[in-house]
C-alpha positions as CSV (number, residue, x, y, z in Angstrom):
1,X,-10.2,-42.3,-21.0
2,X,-6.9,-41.0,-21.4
3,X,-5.6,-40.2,-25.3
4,X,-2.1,-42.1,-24.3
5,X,-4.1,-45.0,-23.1
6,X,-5.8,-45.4,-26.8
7,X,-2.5,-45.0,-28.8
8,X,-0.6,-47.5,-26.4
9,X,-3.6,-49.7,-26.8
10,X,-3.6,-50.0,-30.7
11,X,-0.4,-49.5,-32.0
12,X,1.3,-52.5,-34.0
13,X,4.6,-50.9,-34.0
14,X,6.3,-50.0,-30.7
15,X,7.7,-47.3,-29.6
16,X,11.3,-48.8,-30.5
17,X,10.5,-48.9,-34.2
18,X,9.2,-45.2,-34.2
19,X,11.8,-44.0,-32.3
20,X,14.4,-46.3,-34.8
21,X,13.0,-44.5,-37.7
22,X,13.1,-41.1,-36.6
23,X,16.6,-41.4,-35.3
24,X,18.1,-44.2,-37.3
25,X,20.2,-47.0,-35.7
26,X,23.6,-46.4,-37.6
27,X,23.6,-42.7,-36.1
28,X,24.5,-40.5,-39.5
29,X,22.0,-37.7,-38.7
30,X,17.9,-37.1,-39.7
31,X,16.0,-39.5,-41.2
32,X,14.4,-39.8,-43.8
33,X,11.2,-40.8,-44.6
34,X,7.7,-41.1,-46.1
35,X,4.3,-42.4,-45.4
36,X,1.1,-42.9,-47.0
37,X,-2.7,-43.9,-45.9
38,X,-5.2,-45.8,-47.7
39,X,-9.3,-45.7,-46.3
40,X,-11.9,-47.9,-48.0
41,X,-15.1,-47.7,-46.3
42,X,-18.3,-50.2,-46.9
43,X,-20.9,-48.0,-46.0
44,X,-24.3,-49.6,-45.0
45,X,-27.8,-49.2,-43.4
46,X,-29.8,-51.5,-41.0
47,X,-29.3,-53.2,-37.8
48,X,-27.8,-56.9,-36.9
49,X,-25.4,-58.3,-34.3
50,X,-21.6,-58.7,-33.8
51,X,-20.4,-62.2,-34.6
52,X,-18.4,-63.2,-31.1
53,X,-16.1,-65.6,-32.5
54,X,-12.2,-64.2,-31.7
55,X,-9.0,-65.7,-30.4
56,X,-7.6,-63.2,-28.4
57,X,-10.0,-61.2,-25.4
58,X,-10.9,-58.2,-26.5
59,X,-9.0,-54.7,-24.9
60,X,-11.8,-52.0,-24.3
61,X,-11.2,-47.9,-25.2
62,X,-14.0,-46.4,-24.4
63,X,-17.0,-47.9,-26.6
64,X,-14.4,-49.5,-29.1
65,X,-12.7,-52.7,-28.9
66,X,-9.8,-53.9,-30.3
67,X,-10.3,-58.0,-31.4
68,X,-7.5,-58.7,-33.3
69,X,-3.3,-57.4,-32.8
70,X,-1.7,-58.7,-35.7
71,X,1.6,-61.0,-35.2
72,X,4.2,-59.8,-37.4
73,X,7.4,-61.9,-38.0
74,X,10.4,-61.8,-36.6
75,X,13.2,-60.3,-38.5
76,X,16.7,-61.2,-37.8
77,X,18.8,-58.2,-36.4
78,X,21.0,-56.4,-38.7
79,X,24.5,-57.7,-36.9
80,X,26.6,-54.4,-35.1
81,X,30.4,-55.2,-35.7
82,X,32.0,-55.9,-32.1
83,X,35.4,-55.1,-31.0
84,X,36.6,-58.6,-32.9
85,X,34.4,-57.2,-36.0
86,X,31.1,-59.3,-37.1
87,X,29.9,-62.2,-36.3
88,X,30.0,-65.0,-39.5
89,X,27.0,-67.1,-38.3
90,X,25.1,-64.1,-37.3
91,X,26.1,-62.1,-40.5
92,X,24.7,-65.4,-42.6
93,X,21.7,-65.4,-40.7
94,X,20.6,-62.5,-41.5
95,X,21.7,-62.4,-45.1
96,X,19.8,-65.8,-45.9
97,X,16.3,-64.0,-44.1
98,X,17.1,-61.2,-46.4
99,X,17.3,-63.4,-49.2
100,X,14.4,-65.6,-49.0
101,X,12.5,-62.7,-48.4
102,X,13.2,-60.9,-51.4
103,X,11.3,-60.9,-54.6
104,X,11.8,-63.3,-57.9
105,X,12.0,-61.9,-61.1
106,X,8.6,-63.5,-61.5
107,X,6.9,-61.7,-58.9
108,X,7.7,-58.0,-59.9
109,X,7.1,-59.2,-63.2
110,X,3.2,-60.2,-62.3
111,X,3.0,-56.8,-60.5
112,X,4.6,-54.8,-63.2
113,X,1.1,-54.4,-64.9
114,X,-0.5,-53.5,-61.7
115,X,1.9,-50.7,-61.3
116,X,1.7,-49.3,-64.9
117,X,-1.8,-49.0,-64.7
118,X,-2.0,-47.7,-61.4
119,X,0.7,-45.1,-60.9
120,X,-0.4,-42.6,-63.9
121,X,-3.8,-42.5,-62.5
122,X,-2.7,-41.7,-58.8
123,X,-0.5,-39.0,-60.2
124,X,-3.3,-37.6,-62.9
125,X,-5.9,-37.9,-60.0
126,X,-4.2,-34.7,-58.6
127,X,-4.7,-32.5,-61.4
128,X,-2.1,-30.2,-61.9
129,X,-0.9,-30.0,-58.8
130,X,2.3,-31.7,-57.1
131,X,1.6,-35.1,-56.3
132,X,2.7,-37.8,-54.1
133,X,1.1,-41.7,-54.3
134,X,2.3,-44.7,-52.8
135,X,1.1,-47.5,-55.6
136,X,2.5,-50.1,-53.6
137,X,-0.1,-49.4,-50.4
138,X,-3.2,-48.8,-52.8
139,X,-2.0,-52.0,-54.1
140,X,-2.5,-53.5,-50.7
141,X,-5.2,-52.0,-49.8
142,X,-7.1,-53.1,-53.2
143,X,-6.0,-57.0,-52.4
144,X,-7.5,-57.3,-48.5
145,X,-10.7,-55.6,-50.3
146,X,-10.3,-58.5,-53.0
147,X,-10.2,-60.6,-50.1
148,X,-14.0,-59.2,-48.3
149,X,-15.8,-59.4,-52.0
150,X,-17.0,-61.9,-54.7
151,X,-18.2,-62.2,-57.8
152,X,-17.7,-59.8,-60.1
153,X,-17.3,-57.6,-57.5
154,X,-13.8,-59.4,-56.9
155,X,-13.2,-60.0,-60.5
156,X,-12.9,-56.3,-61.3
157,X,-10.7,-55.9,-58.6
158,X,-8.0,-59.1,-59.6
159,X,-8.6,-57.7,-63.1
160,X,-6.8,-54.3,-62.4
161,X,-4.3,-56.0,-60.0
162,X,-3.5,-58.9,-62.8
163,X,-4.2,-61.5,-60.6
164,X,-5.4,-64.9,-62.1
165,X,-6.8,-66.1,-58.8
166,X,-7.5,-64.6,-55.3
167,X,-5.5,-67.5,-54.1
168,X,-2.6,-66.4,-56.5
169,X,-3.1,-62.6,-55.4
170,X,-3.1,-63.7,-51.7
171,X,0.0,-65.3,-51.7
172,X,1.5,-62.4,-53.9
173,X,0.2,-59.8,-51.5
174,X,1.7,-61.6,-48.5
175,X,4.8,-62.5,-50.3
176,X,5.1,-58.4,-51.4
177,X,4.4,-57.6,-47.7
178,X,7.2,-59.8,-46.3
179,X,9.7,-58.2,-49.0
180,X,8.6,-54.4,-47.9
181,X,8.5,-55.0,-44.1
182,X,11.7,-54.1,-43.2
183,X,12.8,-53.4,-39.2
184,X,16.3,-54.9,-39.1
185,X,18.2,-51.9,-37.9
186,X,19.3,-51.0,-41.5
187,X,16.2,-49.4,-42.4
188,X,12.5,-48.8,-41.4
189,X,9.5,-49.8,-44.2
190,X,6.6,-50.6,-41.5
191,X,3.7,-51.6,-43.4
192,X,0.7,-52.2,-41.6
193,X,-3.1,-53.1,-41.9
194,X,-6.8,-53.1,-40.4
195,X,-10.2,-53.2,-40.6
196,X,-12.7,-51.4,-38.2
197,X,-15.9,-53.0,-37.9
198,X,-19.5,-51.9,-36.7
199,X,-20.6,-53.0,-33.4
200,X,-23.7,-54.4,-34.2
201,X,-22.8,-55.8,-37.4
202,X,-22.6,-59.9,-38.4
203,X,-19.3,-60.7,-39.8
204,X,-17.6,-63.6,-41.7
205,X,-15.0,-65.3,-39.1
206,X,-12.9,-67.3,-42.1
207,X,-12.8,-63.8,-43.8
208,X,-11.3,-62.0,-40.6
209,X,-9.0,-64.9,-40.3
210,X,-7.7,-65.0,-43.7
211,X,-6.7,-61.1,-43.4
212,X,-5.5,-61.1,-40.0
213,X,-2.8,-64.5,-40.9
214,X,-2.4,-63.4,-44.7
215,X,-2.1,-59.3,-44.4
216,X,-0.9,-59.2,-40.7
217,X,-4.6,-57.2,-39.9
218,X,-5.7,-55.7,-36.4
219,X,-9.5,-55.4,-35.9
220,X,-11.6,-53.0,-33.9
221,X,-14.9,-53.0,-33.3
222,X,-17.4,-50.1,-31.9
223,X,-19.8,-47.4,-32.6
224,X,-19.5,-46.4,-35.7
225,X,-20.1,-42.5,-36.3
226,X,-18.7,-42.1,-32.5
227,X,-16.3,-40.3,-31.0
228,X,-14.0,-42.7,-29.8
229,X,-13.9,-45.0,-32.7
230,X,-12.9,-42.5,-34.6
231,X,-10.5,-41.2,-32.1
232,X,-8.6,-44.8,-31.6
233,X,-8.9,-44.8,-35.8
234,X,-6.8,-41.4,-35.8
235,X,-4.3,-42.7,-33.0
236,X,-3.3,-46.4,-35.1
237,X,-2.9,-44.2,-38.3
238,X,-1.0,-41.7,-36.6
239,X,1.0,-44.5,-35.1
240,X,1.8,-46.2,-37.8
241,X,2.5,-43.2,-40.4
242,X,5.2,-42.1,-37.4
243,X,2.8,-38.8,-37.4
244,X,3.4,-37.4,-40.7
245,X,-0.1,-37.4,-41.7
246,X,-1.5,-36.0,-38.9
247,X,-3.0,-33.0,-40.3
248,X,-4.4,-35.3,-43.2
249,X,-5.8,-38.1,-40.8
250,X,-7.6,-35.9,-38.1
251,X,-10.0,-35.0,-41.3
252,X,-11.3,-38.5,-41.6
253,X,-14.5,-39.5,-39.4
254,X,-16.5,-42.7,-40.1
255,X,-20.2,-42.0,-40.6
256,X,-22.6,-44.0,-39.0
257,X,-23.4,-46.4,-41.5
258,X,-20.7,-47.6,-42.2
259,X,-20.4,-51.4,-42.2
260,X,-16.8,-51.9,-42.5
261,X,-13.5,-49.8,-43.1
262,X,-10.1,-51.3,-44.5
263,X,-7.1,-49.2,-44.1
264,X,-3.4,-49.8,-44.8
265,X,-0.3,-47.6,-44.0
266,X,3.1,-47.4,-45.3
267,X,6.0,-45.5,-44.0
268,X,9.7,-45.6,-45.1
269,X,13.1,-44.8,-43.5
270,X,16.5,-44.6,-45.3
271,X,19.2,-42.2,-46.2
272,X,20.9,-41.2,-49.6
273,X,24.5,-43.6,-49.8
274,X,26.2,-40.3,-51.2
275,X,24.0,-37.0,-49.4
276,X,24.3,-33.8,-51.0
277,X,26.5,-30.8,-49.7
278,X,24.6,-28.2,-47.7
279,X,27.2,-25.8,-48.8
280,X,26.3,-26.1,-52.4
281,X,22.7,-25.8,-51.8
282,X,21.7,-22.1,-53.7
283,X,18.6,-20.4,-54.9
284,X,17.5,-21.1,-58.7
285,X,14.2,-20.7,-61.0
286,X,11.8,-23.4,-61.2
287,X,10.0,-22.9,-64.1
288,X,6.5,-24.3,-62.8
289,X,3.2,-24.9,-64.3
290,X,1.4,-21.5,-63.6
291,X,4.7,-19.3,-63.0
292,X,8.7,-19.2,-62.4
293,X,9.5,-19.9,-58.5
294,X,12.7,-19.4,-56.8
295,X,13.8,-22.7,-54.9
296,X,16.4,-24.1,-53.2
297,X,18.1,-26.2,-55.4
298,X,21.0,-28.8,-54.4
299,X,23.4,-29.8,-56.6
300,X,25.9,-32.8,-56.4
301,X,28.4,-33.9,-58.9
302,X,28.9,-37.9,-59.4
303,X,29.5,-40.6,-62.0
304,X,25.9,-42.8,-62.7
305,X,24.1,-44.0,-65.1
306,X,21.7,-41.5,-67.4
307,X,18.8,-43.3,-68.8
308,X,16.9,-41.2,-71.4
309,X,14.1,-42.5,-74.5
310,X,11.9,-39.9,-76.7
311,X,9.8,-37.9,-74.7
312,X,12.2,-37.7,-71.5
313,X,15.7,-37.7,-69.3
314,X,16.3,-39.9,-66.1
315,X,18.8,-40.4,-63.5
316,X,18.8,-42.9,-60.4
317,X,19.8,-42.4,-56.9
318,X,20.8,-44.9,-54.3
319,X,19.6,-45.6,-50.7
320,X,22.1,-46.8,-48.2
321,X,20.2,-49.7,-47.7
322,X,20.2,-50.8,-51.5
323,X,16.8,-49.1,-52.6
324,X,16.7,-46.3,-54.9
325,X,14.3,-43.0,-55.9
326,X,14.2,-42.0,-59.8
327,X,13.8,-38.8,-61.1
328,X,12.3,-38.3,-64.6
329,X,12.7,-35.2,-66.3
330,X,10.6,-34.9,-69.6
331,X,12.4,-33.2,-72.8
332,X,11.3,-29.5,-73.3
333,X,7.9,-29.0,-74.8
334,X,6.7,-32.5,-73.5
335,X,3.6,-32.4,-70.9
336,X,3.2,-34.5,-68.0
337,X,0.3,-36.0,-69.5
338,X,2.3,-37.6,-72.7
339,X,5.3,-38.7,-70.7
340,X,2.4,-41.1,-68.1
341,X,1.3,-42.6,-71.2
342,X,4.8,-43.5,-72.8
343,X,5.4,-47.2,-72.0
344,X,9.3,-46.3,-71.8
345,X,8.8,-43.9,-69.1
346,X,6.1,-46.2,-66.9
347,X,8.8,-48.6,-67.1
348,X,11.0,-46.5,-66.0
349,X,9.8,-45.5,-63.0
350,X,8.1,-49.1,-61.9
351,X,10.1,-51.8,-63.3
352,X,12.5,-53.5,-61.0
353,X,15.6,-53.7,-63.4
354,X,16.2,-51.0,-66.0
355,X,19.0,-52.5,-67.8
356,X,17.0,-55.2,-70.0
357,X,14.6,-52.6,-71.0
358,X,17.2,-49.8,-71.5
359,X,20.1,-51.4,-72.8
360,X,20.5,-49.6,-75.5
361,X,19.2,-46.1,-73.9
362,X,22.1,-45.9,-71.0
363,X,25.0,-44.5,-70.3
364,X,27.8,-44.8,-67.5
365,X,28.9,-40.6,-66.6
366,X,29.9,-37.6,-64.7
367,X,26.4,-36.2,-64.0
368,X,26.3,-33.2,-62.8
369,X,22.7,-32.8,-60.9
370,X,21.1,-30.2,-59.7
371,X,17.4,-30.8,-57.6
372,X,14.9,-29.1,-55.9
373,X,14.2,-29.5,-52.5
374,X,10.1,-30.2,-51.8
375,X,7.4,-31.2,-49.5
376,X,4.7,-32.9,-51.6
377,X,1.5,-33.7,-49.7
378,X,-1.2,-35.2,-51.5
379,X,-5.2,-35.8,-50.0
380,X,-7.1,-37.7,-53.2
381,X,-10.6,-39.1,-53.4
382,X,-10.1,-42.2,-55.4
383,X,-13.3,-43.4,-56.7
384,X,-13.5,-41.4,-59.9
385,X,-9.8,-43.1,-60.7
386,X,-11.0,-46.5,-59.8
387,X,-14.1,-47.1,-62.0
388,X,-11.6,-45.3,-64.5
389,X,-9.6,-48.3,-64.2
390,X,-12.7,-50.5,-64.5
391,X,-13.4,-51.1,-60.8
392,X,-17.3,-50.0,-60.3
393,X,-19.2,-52.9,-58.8
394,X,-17.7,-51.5,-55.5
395,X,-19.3,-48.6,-55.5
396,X,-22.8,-49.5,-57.3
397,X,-25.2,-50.1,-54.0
398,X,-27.1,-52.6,-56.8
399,X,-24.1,-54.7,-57.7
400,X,-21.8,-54.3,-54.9
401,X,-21.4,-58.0,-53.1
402,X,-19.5,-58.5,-50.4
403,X,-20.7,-62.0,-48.8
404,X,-17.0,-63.0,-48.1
405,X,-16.9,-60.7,-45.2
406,X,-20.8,-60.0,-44.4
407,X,-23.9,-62.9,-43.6
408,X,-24.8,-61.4,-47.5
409,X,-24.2,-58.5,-48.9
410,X,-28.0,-56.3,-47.6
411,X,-28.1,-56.1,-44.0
412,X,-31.5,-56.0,-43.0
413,X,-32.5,-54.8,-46.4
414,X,-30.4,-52.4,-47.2
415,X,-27.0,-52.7,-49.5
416,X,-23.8,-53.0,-48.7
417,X,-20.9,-51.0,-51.1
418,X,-17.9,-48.6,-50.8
419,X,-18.7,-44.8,-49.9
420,X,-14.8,-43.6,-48.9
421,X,-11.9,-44.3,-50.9
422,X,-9.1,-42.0,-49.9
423,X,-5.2,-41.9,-50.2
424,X,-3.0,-39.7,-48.3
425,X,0.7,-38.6,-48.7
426,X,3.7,-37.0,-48.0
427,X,6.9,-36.9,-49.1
428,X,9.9,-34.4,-48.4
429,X,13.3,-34.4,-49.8
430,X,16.0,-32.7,-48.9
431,X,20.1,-32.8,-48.8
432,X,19.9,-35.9,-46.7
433,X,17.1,-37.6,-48.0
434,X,13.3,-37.6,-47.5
435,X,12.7,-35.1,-44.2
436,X,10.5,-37.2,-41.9
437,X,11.1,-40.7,-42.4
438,X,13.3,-41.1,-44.4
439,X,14.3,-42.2,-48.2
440,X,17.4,-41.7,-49.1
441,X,18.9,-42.2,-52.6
442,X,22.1,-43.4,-53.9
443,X,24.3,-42.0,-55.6
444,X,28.0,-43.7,-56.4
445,X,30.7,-43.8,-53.3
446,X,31.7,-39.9,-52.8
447,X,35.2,-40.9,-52.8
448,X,36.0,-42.6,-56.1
449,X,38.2,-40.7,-58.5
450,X,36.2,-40.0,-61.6
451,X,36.7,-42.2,-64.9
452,X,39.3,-40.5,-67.4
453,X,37.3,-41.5,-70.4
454,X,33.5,-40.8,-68.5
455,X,31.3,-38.4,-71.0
456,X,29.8,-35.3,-68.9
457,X,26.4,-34.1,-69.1
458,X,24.3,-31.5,-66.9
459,X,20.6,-32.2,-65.4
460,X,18.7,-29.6,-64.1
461,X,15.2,-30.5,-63.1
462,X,14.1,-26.8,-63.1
463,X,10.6,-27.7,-64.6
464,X,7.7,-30.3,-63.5
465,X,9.1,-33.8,-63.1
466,X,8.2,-36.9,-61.8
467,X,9.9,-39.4,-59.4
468,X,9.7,-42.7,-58.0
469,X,11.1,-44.7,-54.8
470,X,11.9,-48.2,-55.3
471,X,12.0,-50.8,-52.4
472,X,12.0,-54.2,-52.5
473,X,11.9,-53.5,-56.4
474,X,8.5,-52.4,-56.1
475,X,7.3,-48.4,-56.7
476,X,6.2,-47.9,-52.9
477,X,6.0,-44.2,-53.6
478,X,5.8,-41.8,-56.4
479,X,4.7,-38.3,-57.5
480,X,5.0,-35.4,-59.6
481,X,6.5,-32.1,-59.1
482,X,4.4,-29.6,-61.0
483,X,5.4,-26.4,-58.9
């Protein structure tokens, strides 16, 4: 079996949308990008049979199976302007899709605890190193395992998430996902799940169903522990994550026992609205945790807004697309520690809309910025960070219950419960944006004059700092730069 067989055979998104992301349709240069991976593994002993209900026939690599492609929906083609300019009915077409899909004000609202809680512990899980999350994806990845438990099991996940219901958080999951999913020719965010399934393991159909219509799921089934589930489990990350992981996913290997794995991937493409000059790109000192560095440092002057509160400094730059990335810088002699508890600066870098919180801590002026360039990859075990946010039933072989997805939650004796939990990421920023994949942040038209009456102020992030990346007014990705 050929390796090009196995990747043709499992991935979700073609060939068009990777080559679209890496190359962009409006033609302006690199993209930019970033990608994450999320692996939650149910390990378990004992022997039983694989439940042969399925809609689709199943294809065959090797000793694994694939059971389920998911169906994503259509999206309604960004419209090119013609020789006569753009279409009217086509431009309104896709500007009502756009619409519908985008989030209330209720809905980041209901998610805005989920991220507060979950983005300082992504970020401390690295230590003092530089860090790079994507809260949205463990986010998703935490709901489909919402979906496959009960009990308290499920309770303690809902509980972190701030879901009333696991109706409520389905629909919110699915509704998020639709508002992320972007593949319109403006921009890429592919999103995409799975769950890999043990060949002589009984399985809940309803379960497989509910993930498959509700979180736009593939499913694969085979040997677990063997070489070519493992190998077609590398090839759809890899796929999906446009290969920036691929040094990070070639580590992972499911063991034997293992009953069931979830994963979900994220990867974004964008580019800054206002890129920075090359030609004012020059070395300066970054004053890191353990020592002073010399970095290249970019530097770009514009008018913008400068958000600050007690413990820190902030500025926001826009993607072309209408997303943004943050950058917080915290005042001297503040740790990174203090600043991830501070409600002001959570807010900052997760809430949707700054102005009602900040309204009296903004300002409109001529910023002059000056940023590192970095390449933040992060590999972090989260199962210490998720009983710290009180989900253990998971993990506790005695308490774990996952009868949603499983005839029970012992096969053949022996108990079922989560033995991997591991996030992956990567993000890279340069003058045009996020190397890779692409985020790129705005900053205000190049060509406006500047305001006669605009206060001036300088930012240098020459010392650790965090940032986020807003899409769909959600924090899909976020970090810390530490050295």
């Amino acid at each position: 079996m050929k390796k090009d067989d196995i990747y043709d055979g499992v991935t979700d998104v073609n060939d068009g949308h990777v080559t679209a992301a890496k190359n962009g349709k409006r033609k302006k240069g690199l993209l930019i990008g970033l990608a994450a991976a999320v692996v939650l593994a149910a390990g378990a002993g004992g022997y039983a049979w694989w439940r042969s209900h399925r809609e689709v026939p199943p294809e065959v690599f090797g000793e694994a199976r694939t059971i389920r492609q998911a169906v994503y929906p259509e999206r309604v083609e960004y419209p090119e302007e013609g020789v006569f300019g753009v279409d009217e009915d086509a431009w309104d077409k896709w500007r009502e899709e756009t619409s519908a899909r985008r989030l209330t004000s209720q809905e980041t609202d209901a998610m805005e605890g989920a991220w507060e809680r979950l983005l300082p512990a992504l970020i401390g899980a690295a230590g003092e190193e530089d860090a790079a999350c994507s809260p949205a994806n463990v986010y998703m990845a935490l709901s489909m395992l919402a979906e496959t438990t009960a009990g308290d099991s499920q309770g303690q996940i809902l509980s972190l998430l701030g879901a009333k219901s696991m109706e409520a958080q389905r629909a919110l999951t699915k509704r998020l996902w639709n508002a992320l999913y972007n593949d319109d020719g403006t921009y890429s965010c592919l999103l995409a799940n799975s769950l890999w399934l043990r060949d002589d393991t009984q399985y809940e159909y309803g379960a497989l169903k509910t993930l498959a219509e509700d979180y736009y799921a593939s499913s694969f089934v085979g040997k677990m522990g063997s070489e070519d589930l493992d190998s077609l489990l590398h090839d759809w990350m890899n796929s999906q994550t446009g290969g920036l992981l691929e040094d990070q996913i070639d580590g992972i290997s499911l063991e034997p026992a293992t009953a069931l794995a979830l994963v979900s991937t994220a990867y974004f493409g964008d580019r800054w609205n206002v890129e920075f000059s090359p030609e004012y790109t020059d070395k300066m000192t970054f004053h890191g945790l353990s020592g002073d560095y010399e970095r290249d440092f970019m530097h770009k002057t514009y008018e913008g807004t400068c958000y600050w509160a007690d413990k820190f400094a902030g500025v926001e730059l826009s993607f072309e697309s209408g997303g943004s990335m943050r950058f917080l810088l915290p005042d001297e002699g503040v740790t990174m520690e203090e600043v991830l508890r501070d409600p002001m600066a959570l807010a900052f870098l997760t809430e949707s809309s700054l102005w009602e919180t900040f309204a009296d801590n903004a300002r409109h002026m001529r910023i002059t910025l000056s940023l590192p360039k970095f390449d933040v990859t992060s590999d972090l075990k989260l199962i210490e960070t998720l009983k710290g946010l009180g989900v253990t039933d998971v993990f506790d072989p005695a308490r774990a219950n996952f009868s949603p997805i499983l005839l029970g939650s012992r096969l053949d004796g022996e108990p079922v419960y989560v033995s991997q939990a591991l996030h992956g990421a990567r993000v890279k920023v340069d003058e045009e944006g996020c190397e890779a994949a692409a985020y790129t942040l705005m900053a205000m038209a190049g060509g406006a004059a500047p305001s006669e009456d605009a206060e001036f102020i300088d930012i240098d992030f020459d010392r650790p700092f965090l940032y986020s990346l807003m899409s769909g007014g959600v924090p899909l990705f976020a970090g810390a730069v530490r050295e």
